[in-house]
VEXNUFI-421002 format. One record per residue: z, y, x of N, C-alpha, C, O in turn. Coordinates in steps of 0.02 Angstrom, whole numbers, padded with zeros to 5 digits, always signed. Layout:
BEGIN
ZYXZYXZYXZYX;...
***
This chain:
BEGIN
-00908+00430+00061-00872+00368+00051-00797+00379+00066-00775+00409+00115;-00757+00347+00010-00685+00361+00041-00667+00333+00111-00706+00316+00155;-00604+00332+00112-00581+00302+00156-00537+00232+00166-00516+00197+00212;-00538+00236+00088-00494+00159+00068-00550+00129-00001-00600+00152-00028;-00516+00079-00008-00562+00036-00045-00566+00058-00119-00527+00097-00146;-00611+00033-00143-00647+00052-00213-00565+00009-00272-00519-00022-00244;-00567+00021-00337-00540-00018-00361-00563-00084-00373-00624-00086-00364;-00534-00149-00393-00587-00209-00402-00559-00235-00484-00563-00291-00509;-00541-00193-00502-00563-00211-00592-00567-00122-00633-00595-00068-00624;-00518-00153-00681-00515-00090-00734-00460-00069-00721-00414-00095-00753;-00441-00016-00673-00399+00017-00662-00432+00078-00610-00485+00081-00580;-00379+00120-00614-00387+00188-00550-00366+00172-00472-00312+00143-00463;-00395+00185-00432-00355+00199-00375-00270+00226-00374-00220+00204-00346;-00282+00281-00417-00235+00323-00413-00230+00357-00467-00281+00357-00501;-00158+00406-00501-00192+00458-00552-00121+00475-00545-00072+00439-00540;-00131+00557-00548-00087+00598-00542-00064+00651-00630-00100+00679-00672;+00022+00640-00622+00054+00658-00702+00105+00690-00658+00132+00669-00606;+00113+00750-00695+00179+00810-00686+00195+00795-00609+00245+00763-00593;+00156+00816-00570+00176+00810-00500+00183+00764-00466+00194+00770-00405;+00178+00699-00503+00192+00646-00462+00114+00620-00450+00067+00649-00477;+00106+00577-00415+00038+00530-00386+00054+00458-00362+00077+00443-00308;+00033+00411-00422+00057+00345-00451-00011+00333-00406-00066+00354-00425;-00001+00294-00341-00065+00249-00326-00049+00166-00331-00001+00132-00314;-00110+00153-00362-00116+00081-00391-00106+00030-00308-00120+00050-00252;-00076-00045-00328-00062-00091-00263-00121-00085-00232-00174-00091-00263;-00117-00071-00153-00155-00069-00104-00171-00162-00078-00123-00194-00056;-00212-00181-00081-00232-00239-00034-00253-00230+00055-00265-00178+00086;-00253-00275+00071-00273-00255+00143-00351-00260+00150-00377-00294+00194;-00386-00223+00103-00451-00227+00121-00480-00174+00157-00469-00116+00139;-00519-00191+00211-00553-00135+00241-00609-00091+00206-00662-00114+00184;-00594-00037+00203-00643-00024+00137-00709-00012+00175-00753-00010+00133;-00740-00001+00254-00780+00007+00266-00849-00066+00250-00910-00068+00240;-00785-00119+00258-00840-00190+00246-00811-00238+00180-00831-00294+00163;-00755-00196+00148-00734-00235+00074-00703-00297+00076-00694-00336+00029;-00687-00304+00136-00633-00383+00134-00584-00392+00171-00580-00359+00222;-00549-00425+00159-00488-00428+00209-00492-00472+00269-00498-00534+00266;-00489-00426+00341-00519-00458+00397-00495-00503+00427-00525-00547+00459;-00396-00490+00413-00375-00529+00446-00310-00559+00407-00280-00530+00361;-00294-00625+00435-00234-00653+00403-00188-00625+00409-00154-00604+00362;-00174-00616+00473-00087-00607+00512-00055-00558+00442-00091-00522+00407;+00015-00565+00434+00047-00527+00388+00047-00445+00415+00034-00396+00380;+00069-00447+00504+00069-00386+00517+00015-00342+00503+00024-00284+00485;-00049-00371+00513-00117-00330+00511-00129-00313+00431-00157-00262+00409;-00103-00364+00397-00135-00361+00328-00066-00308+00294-00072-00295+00235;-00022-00287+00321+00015-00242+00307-00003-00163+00323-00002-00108+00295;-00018-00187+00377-00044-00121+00421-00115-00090+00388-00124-00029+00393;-00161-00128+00356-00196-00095+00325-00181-00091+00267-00229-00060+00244;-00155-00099+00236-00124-00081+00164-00106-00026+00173-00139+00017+00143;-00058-00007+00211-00044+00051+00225-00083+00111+00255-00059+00168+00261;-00125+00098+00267-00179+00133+00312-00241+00135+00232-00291+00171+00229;-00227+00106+00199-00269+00136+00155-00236+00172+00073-00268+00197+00027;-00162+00162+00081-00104+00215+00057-00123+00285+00074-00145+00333+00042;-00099+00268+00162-00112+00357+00179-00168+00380+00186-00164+00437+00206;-00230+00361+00177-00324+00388+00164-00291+00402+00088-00271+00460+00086;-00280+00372+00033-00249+00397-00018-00223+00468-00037-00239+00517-00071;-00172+00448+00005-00118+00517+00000-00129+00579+00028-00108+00634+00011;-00176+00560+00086-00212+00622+00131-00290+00649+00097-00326+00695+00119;-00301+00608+00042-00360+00661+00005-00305+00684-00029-00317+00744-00034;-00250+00673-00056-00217+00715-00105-00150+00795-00077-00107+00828-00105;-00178+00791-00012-00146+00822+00036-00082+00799+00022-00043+00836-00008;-00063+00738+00043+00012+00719+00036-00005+00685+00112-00061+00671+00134;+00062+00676+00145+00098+00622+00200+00149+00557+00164+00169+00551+00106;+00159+00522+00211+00234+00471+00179+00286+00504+00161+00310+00492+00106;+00313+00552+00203+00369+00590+00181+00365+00614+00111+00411+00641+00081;+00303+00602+00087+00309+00608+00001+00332+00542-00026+00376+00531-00067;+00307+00517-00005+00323+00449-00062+00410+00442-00069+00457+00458-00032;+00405+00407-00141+00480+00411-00156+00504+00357-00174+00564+00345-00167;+00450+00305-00205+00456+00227-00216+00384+00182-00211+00332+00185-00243;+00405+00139-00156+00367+00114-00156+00380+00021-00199+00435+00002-00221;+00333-00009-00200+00350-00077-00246+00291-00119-00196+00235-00097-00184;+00313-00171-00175+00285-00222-00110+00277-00299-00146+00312-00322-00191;+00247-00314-00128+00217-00385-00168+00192-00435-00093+00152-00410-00053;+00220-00497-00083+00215-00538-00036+00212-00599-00042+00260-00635-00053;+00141-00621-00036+00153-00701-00056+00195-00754-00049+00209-00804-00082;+00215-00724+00013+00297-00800+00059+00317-00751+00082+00286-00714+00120;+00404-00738+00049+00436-00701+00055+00464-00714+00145+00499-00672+00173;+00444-00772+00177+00466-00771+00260+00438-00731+00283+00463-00717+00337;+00376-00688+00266+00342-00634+00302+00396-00562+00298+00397-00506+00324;+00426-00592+00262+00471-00520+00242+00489-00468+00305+00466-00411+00310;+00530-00496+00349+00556-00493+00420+00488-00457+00456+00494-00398+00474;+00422-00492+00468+00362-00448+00501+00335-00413+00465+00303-00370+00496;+00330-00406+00379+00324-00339+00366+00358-00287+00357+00339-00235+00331;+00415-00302+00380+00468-00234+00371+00471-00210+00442+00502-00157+00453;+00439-00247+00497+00418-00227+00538+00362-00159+00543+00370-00116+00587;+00325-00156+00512+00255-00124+00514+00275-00088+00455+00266-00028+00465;+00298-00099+00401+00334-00036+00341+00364+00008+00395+00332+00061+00399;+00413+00004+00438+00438+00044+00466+00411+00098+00485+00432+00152+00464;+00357+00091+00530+00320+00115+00573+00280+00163+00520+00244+00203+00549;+00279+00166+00460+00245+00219+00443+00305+00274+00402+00295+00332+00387;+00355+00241+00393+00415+00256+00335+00464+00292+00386+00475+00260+00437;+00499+00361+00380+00581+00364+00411+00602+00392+00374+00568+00415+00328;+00689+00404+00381+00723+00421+00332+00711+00507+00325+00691+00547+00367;+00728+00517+00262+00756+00475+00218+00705+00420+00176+00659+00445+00144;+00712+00345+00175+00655+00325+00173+00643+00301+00077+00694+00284+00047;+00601+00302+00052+00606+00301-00023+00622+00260-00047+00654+00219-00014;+00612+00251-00097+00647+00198-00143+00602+00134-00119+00547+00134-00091;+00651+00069-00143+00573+00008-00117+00592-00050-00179+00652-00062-00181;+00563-00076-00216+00568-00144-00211+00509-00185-00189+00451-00167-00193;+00534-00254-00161+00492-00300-00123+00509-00373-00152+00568-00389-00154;+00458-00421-00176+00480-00476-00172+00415-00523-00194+00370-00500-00229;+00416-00579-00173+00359-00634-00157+00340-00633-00235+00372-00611-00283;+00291-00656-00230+00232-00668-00280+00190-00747-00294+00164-00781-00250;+00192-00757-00346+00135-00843-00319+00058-00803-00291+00047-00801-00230;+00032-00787-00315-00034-00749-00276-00040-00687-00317-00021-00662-00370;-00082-00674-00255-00122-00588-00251-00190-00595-00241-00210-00646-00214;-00211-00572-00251-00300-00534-00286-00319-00575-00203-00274-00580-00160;-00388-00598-00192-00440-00621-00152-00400-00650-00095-00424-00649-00038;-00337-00678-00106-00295-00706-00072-00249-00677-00008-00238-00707+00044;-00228-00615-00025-00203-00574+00026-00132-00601+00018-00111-00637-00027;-00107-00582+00059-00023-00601+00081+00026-00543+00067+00086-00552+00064;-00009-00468+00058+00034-00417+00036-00004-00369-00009-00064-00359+00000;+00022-00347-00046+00011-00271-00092+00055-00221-00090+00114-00237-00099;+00043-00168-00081+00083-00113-00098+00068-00062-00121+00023-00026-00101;+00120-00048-00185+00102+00024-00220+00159+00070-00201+00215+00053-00181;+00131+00140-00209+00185+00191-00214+00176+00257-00264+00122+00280-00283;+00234+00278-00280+00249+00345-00296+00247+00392-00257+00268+00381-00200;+00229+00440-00266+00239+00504-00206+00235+00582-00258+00216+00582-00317;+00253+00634-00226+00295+00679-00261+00252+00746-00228+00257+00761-00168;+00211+00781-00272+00168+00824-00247+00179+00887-00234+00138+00931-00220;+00271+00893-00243+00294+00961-00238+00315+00989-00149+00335+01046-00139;
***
Protein backbone atom coordinates (compact mmCIF):
# COMPACT_ATOMS: atom_id res chain seq x y z
CA UNK A 1 0.00 0.00 0.00
CA UNK A 2 1.35 3.40 -0.74
CA UNK A 3 1.84 5.88 1.43
CA UNK A 4 -0.44 8.62 0.19
CA UNK A 5 -3.79 8.40 -1.16
CA UNK A 6 -5.17 6.60 -4.19
CA UNK A 7 -6.36 9.05 -7.01
CA UNK A 8 -10.29 9.82 -6.71
CA UNK A 9 -11.23 10.14 -10.41
CA UNK A 10 -9.56 9.88 -13.87
CA UNK A 11 -6.34 11.08 -13.37
CA UNK A 12 -2.64 9.88 -12.12
CA UNK A 13 -1.18 10.48 -8.91
CA UNK A 14 1.74 11.54 -10.62
CA UNK A 15 3.63 11.06 -14.07
CA UNK A 16 6.97 11.74 -14.89
CA UNK A 17 8.23 13.65 -18.69
CA UNK A 18 11.97 14.60 -19.52
CA UNK A 19 13.02 14.66 -15.94
CA UNK A 20 10.52 16.40 -14.46
CA UNK A 21 7.70 14.68 -11.97
CA UNK A 22 4.27 16.59 -12.36
CA UNK A 23 2.34 15.31 -9.11
CA UNK A 24 -1.36 15.81 -9.36
CA UNK A 25 -3.16 18.34 -6.23
CA UNK A 26 -2.63 16.59 -3.03
CA UNK A 27 -5.81 16.72 -0.60
CA UNK A 28 -5.39 16.24 2.98
CA UNK A 29 -6.49 12.78 2.98
CA UNK A 30 -5.03 10.22 5.14
CA UNK A 31 -4.44 7.57 2.88
CA UNK A 32 -4.26 4.92 5.61
CA UNK A 33 -8.28 5.53 6.38
CA UNK A 34 -9.19 7.73 2.99
CA UNK A 35 -10.58 10.86 4.55
CA UNK A 36 -9.76 13.91 5.76
CA UNK A 37 -9.46 13.74 9.61
CA UNK A 38 -9.23 16.98 10.44
CA UNK A 39 -10.48 20.57 9.80
CA UNK A 40 -7.86 22.88 11.21
CA UNK A 41 -6.09 24.53 8.02
CA UNK A 42 -2.74 23.79 9.74
CA UNK A 43 -3.31 19.96 9.91
CA UNK A 44 -5.04 19.77 6.62
CA UNK A 45 -1.88 21.43 5.17
CA UNK A 46 0.41 19.39 6.95
CA UNK A 47 -0.94 16.36 5.45
CA UNK A 48 -1.05 17.43 2.08
CA UNK A 49 2.25 17.76 2.35
CA UNK A 50 3.06 14.69 4.02
CA UNK A 51 1.49 12.92 1.28
CA UNK A 52 3.62 15.15 -1.50
CA UNK A 53 6.75 13.86 0.17
CA UNK A 54 5.45 9.76 0.38
CA UNK A 55 5.18 10.92 -3.39
CA UNK A 56 8.43 12.25 -4.02
CA UNK A 57 10.25 9.73 -1.75
CA UNK A 58 8.99 6.65 -3.89
CA UNK A 59 10.46 8.67 -6.71
CA UNK A 60 13.69 9.12 -4.76
CA UNK A 61 13.19 12.85 -4.73
CA UNK A 62 13.16 15.36 -1.37
CA UNK A 63 11.53 19.11 -1.46
CA UNK A 64 14.71 20.50 -2.41
CA UNK A 65 13.49 19.15 -5.77
CA UNK A 66 10.48 20.74 -6.23
CA UNK A 67 10.56 23.82 -8.33
CA UNK A 68 6.83 24.96 -8.51
CA UNK A 69 4.48 24.38 -6.51
CA UNK A 70 0.53 25.65 -7.26
CA UNK A 71 -1.73 25.83 -3.74
CA UNK A 72 -5.46 25.99 -3.84
CA UNK A 73 -7.37 27.37 -0.55
CA UNK A 74 -10.81 27.64 0.06
CA UNK A 75 -10.69 31.18 2.29
CA UNK A 76 -7.86 32.82 1.32
CA UNK A 77 -7.65 34.11 5.48
CA UNK A 78 -6.04 30.71 6.00
CA UNK A 79 -3.36 32.00 3.89
CA UNK A 80 -1.18 33.43 6.90
CA UNK A 81 -1.52 29.59 8.83
CA UNK A 82 -0.71 27.87 5.83
CA UNK A 83 2.32 29.55 4.98
CA UNK A 84 2.99 28.71 8.29
CA UNK A 85 3.31 24.87 7.82
CA UNK A 86 4.48 25.41 3.83
CA UNK A 87 7.42 26.67 5.51
CA UNK A 88 8.33 24.00 7.58
CA UNK A 89 8.77 21.66 4.80
CA UNK A 90 10.18 24.33 2.03
CA UNK A 91 13.82 26.44 2.45
CA UNK A 92 15.52 28.45 0.21
CA UNK A 93 16.07 28.49 -2.33
CA UNK A 94 12.38 27.95 -2.14
CA UNK A 95 10.45 27.15 -5.63
CA UNK A 96 8.29 28.69 -7.54
CA UNK A 97 4.55 29.02 -5.88
CA UNK A 98 1.33 30.19 -6.92
CA UNK A 99 -1.49 30.23 -4.25
CA UNK A 100 -4.91 31.50 -4.28
CA UNK A 101 -8.56 30.72 -2.84
CA UNK A 102 -10.88 28.64 -4.64
CA UNK A 103 -14.93 28.37 -4.23
CA UNK A 104 -14.43 24.56 -3.34
CA UNK A 105 -12.21 21.58 -3.39
CA UNK A 106 -12.93 17.89 -3.77
CA UNK A 107 -14.79 16.22 -0.35
CA UNK A 108 -14.63 19.62 1.16
CA UNK A 109 -11.02 20.19 2.10
CA UNK A 110 -9.71 23.71 2.73
CA UNK A 111 -6.32 23.11 0.78
CA UNK A 112 -4.71 21.34 -2.32
CA UNK A 113 -1.42 21.25 -3.42
CA UNK A 114 0.40 20.34 -6.50
CA UNK A 115 4.02 20.38 -7.45
CA UNK A 116 6.73 20.16 -9.97
CA UNK A 117 9.93 18.64 -9.01
CA UNK A 118 13.09 18.10 -11.09
CA UNK A 119 14.65 14.57 -11.14
CA UNK A 120 18.10 15.66 -12.02
Amino acid sequence: MANYPKAIGPYSVYREANGLLFVSGQLPINPKSGNIENEDIKEQTKQSLLNIKAILEENNLHFNNVIKTTCFLANIEDFISFNEVYSEFFAAPYPARSAFAVKDLPKGAKVEIEVVAHKV
